[in-house]
C-alpha positions in Angstrom: -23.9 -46.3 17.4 -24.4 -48.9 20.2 -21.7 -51.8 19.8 -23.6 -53.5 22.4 -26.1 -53.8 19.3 -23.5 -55.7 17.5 -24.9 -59.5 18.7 -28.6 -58.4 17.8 -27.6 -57.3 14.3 -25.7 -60.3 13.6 -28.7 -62.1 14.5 -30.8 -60.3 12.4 -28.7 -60.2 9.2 -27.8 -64.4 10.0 -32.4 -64.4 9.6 -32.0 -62.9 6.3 -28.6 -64.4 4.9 -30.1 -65.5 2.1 -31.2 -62.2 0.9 -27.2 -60.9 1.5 -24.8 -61.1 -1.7 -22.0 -59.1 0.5 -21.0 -57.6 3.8 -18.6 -55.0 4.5 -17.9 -53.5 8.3 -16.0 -50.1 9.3 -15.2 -49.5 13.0 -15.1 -45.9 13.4 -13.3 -46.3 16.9 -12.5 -42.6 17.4 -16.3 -41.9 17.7 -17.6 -45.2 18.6 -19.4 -46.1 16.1 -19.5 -49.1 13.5 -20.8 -49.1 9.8 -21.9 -51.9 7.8 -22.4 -51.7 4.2 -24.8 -54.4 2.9 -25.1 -55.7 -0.8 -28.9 -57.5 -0.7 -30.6 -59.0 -3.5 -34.7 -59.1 -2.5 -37.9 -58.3 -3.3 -39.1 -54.9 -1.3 -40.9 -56.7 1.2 -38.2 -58.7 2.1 -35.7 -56.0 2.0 -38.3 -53.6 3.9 -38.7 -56.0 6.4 -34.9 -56.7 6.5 -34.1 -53.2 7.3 -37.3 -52.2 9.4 -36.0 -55.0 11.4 -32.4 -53.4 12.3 -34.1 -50.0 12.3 -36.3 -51.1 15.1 -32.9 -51.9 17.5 -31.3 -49.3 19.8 -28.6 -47.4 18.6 -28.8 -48.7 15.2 -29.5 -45.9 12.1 -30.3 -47.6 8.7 -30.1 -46.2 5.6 -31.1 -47.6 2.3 -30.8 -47.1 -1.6 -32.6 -49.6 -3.8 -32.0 -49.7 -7.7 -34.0 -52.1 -10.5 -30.6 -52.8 -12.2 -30.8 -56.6 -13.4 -28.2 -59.1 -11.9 
């Protein structure tokens, strides 16, 4: 929700590129806000950490859906 959140998160997510198989951003501009879908391919620590980590800045909501499928 805070686009002044956008340099932090790139920052974060550039920490745990190797974790990230793809990346997909949506501006929302008529309600100022931003969403960005994440593909990751980790253990749950890493991926807990990864998203505990973005959680933890202001004005950013994280949601996340984890599945056992095999790649």
């Amino acid at each position: 929700e805070d686009i002044e959140a956008a340099s932090k998160i790139n920052s974060v997510l550039h920490e745990y590129a190797d974790l990230i198989l793809g990346r997909m951003g949506v501006p929302y501009r008529e309600k100022s806000i931003s969403v960005i879908s994440l593909i990751v391919e980790g253990t749950t620590d890493q991926i807990g950490a990864l998203t505990g980590r973005l959680g933890n800045l202001p004005g950013v909501n994280v949601k996340s859906a984890l599945s056992k499928a095999g790649i």
